[in-house]
C-alpha angles and dihedrals in degrees: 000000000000136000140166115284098260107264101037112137091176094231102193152168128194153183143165095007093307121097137202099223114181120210103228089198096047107029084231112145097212119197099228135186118232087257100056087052091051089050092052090044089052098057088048077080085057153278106329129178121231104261079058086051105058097036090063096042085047099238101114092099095067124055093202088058094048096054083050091055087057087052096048085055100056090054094049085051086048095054091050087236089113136029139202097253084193083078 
């Protein structure tokens, strides 16, 4: 299960599919793709797990796209924008 750091207000500006999205808990500016900052929208409703994830951001359907979704995740965790809410 993931879910937003406590404290993310996903302050963001975006164009042509790349987004500015500033850590509020880190002061970090992070250059993010569309999908990393639906992703991110769509954990502001709650803690989802990844097979959640990827069927509302409509990637269930491809494996590839599935293992880039966990990617995708990792990065998110590494960047403290998003944390394991099994913990």
């Amino acid at each position: 299960m993931w879910r937003l750091s406590p404290g993310q207000t996903l302050t963001r500006y975006g164009w042509e599919g790349e987004y500015l999205l500033y850590n509020d808990l880190s002061g970090d500016t992070h250059l993010l793709g569309e999908l990393a900052v639906e992703l991110l929208l769509e954990l502001q409703h709650g803690p989802r797990n990844a097979p959640a994830l990827a069927i509302a951001l409509d990637l269930s359907a491809d494996p590839e796209q599935r293992d880039a979704l966990d990617d995708l995740l990792d990065e998110l965790f590494n960047l403290s924008l998003i944390e394991d809410a099994t913990c």
